[in-house]
C-alpha positions in Angstrom: 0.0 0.0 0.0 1.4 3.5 -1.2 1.1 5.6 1.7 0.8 9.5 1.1 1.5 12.0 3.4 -2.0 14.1 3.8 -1.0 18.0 4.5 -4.2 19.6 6.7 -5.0 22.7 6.6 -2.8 25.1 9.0 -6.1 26.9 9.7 -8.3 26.6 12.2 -11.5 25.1 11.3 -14.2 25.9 13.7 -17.9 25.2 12.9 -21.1 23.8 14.5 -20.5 20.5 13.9 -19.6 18.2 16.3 -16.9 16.3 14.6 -14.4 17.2 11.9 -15.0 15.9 8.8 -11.9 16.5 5.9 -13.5 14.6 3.1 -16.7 14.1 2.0 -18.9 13.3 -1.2 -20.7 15.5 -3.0 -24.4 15.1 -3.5 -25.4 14.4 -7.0 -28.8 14.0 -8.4 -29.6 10.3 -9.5 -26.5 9.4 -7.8 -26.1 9.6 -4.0 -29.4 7.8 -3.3 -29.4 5.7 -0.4 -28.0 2.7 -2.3 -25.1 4.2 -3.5 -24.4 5.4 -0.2 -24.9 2.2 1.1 -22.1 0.8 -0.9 -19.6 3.7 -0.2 -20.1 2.5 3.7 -18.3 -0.7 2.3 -15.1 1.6 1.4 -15.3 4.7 3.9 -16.8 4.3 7.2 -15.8 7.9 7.9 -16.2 10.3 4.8 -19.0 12.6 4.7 -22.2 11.3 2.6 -24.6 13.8 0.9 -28.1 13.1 0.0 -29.4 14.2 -3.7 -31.1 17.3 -3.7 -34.9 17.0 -2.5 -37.1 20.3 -2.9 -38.8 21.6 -0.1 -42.0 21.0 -1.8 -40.8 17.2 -1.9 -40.2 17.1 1.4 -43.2 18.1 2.7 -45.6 16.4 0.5 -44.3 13.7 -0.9 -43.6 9.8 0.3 -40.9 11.1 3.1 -39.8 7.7 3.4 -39.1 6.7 -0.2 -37.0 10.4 -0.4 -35.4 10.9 3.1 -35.2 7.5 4.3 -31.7 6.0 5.4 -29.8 3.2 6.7 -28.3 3.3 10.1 -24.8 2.5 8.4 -25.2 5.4 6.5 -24.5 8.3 9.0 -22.4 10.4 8.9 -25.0 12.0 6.6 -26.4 15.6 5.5 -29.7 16.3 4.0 -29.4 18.5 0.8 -32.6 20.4 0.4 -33.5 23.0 -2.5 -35.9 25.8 -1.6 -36.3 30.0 -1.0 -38.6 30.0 1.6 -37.6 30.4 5.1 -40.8 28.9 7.0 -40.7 25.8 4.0 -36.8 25.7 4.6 -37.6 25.5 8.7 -39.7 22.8 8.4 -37.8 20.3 6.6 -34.5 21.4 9.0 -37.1 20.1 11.8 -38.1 17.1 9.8 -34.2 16.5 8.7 -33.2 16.5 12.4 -36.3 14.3 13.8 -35.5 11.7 11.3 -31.6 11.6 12.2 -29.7 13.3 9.7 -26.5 15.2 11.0 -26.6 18.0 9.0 -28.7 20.0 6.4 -27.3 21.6 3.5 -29.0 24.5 1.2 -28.5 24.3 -2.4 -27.3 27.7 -3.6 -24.8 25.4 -6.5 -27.4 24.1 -9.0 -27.7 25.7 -12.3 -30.3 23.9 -14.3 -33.6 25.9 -15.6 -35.6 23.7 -13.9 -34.2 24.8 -10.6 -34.1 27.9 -11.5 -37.8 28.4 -12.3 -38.3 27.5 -8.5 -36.1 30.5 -7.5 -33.1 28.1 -6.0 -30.1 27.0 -6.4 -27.5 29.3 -8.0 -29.6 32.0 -9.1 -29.7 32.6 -5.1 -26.4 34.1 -5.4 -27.7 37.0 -6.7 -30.0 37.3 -3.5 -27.7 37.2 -0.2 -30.3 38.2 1.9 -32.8 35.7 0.7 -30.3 33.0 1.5 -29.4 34.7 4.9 -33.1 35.3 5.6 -33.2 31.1 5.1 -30.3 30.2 6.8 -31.7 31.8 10.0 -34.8 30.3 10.4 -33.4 26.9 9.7 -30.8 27.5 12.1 -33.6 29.0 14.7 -35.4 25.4 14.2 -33.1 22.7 15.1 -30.3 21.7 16.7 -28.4 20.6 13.5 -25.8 22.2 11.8 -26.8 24.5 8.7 -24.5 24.6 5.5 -24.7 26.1 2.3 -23.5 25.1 -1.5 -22.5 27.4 -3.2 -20.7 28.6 -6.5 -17.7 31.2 -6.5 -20.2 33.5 -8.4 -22.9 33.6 -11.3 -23.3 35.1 -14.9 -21.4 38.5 -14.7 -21.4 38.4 -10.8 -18.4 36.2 -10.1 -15.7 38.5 -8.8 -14.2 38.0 -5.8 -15.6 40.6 -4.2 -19.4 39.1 -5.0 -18.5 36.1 -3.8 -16.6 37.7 -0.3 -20.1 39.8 -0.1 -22.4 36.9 -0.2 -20.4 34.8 1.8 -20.2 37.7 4.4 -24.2 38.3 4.5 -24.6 34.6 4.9 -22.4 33.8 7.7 -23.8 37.0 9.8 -27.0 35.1 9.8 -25.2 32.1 12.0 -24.3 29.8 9.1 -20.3 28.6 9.8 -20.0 25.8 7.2 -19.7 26.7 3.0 -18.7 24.0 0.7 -17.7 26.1 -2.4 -17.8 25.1 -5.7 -14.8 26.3 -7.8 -16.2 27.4 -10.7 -18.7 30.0 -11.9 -21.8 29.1 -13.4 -23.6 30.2 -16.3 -27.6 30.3 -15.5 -28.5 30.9 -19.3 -26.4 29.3 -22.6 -24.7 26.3 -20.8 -26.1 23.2 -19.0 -26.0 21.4 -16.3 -23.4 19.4 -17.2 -21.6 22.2 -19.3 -21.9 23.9 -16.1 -19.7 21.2 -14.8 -16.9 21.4 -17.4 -16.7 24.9 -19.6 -16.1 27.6 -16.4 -12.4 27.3 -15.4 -12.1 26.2 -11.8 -10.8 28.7 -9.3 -8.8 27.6 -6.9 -7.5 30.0 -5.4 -10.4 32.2 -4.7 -11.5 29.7 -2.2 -8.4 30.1 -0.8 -8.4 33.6 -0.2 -11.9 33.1 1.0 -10.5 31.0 3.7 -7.8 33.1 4.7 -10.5 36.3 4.7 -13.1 34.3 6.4 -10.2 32.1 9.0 -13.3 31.1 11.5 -15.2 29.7 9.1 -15.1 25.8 8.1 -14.8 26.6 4.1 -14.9 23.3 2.0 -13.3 23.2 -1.6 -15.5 21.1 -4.5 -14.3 20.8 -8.5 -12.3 18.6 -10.3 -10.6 16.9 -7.7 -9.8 13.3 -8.5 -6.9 11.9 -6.6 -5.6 11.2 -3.7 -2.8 14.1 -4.2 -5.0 16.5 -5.2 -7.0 16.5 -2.2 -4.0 16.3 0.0 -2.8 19.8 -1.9 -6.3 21.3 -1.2 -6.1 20.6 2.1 -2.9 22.8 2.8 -5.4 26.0 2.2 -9.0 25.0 3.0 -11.1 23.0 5.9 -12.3 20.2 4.0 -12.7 19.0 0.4 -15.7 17.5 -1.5 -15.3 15.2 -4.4 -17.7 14.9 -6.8 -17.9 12.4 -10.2 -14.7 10.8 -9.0 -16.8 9.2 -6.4 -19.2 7.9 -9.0 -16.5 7.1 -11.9 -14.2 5.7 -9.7 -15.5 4.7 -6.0 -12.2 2.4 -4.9 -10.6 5.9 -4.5 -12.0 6.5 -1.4 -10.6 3.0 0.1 -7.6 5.7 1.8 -9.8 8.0 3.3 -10.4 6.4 6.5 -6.8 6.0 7.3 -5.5 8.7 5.8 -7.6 11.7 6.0 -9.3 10.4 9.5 -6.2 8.5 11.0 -7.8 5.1 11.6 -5.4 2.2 11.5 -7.9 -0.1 9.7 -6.8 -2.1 6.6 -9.8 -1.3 3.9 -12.0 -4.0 2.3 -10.7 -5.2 -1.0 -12.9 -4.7 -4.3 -14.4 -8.0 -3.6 -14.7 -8.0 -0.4 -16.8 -4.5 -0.5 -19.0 -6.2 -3.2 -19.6 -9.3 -0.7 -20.8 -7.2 1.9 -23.4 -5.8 -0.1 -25.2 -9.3 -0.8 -27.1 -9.4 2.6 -28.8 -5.9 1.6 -29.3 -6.8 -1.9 -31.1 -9.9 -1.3 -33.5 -7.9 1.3 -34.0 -5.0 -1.1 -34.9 -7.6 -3.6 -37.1 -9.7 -1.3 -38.7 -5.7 -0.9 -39.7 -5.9 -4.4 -36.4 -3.7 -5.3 -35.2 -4.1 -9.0 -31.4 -5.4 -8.6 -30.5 -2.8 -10.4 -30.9 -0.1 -9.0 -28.2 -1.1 -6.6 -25.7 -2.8 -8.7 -25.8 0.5 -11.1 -24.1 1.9 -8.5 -21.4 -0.5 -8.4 -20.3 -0.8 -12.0 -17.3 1.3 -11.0 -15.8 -0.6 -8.1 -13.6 -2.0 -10.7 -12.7 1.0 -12.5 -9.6 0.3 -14.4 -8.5 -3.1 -13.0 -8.2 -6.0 -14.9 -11.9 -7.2 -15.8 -13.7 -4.8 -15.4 -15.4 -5.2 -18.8 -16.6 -8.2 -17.9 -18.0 -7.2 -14.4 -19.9 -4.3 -16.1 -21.0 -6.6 -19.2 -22.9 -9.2 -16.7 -24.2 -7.2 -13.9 -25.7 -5.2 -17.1 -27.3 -7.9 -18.8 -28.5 -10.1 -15.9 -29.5 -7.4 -13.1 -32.3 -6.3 -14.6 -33.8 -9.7 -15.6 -37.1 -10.9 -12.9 -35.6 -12.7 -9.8 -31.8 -11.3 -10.3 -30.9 -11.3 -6.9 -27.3 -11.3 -5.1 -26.0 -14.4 -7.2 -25.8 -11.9 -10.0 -22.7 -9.9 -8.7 -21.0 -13.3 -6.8 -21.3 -14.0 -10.3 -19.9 -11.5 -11.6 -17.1 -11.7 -9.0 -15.9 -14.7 -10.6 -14.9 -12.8 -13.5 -12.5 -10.5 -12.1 -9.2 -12.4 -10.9 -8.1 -11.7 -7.4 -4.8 -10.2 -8.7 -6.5 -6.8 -9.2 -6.2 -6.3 -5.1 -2.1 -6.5 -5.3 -1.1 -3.0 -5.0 -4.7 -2.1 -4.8 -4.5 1.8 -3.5 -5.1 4.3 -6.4 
């Protein structure tokens, strides 16, 4: 096993949470659903799991349980929510704490017109007071941290000093935690995923934003993907969030427990973190569950190790066929030799 040296951040992170959490995964929409983050619990006990974004509206009128319920083995775990009003936004803060959820996190990131049309996500950037206006009433509610997603700044307001301003307005309203993302976004002519891509990250404005702002805990999100470049991140900021690494590439995060949390616990192999999941496949299934909606999630496990065409090509075809149940991936298991663990650490 590579070991890497992990530089934390010579700052002083302070915050309302109770613990200190370096790492954590970003919440993505038809991604981080409770079965993903299931199967991340079989490579990092310790990193910080995300919900997808739910709407306020969803939250409070919807099938609560089908959206906000979780496994035990999930926690540590934040509630993303996605909403501009502050009584709505109190609510679900009161419903997020009641159910168990360590945190809840506003959505002041997400670009897409539909979200947009709903007056939320990053088109609250331009509103500072709106989002402060939220942030205290949530905070006033329960006795959960409060933390807001954000971007560095939004159409023609992405200076510095718009992003300083709104960060400033925010935190006077109580919040302590921002998880930033490092790029601008572009409400009209790009999408989502363009979003994701085309604006050139940023770095170093988060940086400055922690050294202006040194008592609040200011997370770093954007094209991180390795090890390394977490480890570099974490010599200026409080924490870092990785996105689509954690989807294309899940193994990465077998390191995080002993190197960004200090545990002396060897990790569970590739197979061994695809074993673990056939006691909650088989009871999802017995549940009615389709198999895959799980194993979609665990395509990746495998990510550039020695069959993992073959892994991909038969939890594929047989996962969706009636009665695919945990045999399917043991199955599938069979097709990937053993050697892929030597020298497993990415």
């Amino acid at each position: 096993m590579n070991q890497i040296t992990i530089l934390k951040s010579t700052k002083s992170p302070t915050s309302t949470r109770a613990n200190y959490y370096p790492l954590s995964i970003a919440p993505m929409m038809d991604r981080t659903d409770r079965h993903y983050r299931y199967f991340m619990r079989q490579i990092t006990r310790r990193t910080l799991l995300y919900t997808e974004m739910v709407t306020t509206a969803a939250i409070m009128h919807g099938d609560r349980e089908r959206l906000l319920g979780f496994s035990p083995e999930e926690k540590p775990l934040v509630l993303q929510v996605g909403g501009d009003k502050p009584q709505e936004l109190a609510e679900c803060t009161r419903i997020a704490a009641e159910m168990g959820y360590d945190e809840i996190n506003l959505n002041v990131g997400c670009p897409s017109d539909r979200v947009q049309d709903g007056n939320f996500g990053a088109c609250l950037m331009a509103q500072p007071q709106k989002v402060a206006d939220c942030v205290a009433a949530m905070i006033a509610t329960a006795n959960i941290p409060v933390s807001v997603k954000h971007r560095i700044g939004i159409d023609e307001h992405d200076s510095y000093e718009d992003m300083l301003n709104f960060v400033r307005v925010v935190s006077e309203a109580g919040c302590k935690i921002f998880n930033v993302h490092a790029r601008k976004a572009w409400l009209k002519g790009l999408s989502p995923k363009e979003n994701r891509d085309i604006p050139p990250l940023r770095y170093a404005d988060v940086h400055r934003l922690k050294v202006d702002f040194p008592d609040l805990f200011i997370e770093i999100n954007g094209g991180l993907k390795t090890v390394e470049q977490i480890s570099e991140q974490l010599q200026f900021v409080d924490a870092v969030m990785v996105g689509r690494a954690a989807y294309d590439n899940p193994y990465l995060f077998a390191v995080a427990d002993s190197q960004f949390y200090g545990e002396n616990i060897a990790p569970l192999t590739r197979h061994q973190a695809a074993e673990a999941m056939f006691p909650y496949i088989d009871k999802w299934v017995e549940k009615g569950l389709k198999l895959n909606k799980i194993t979609r999630h665990m395509l990746q496990l495998f990510a550039g190790q020695p069959g993992t065409r073959a892994w991909k090509q038969h939890i594929t075809e047989y996962s969706c066929r009636p009665g695919a149940d945990a045999k399917v991936v043991a199955q599938a298991l069979a097709l990937v030799p053993h050697s892929v663990e030597v020298g497993m650490i990415i």
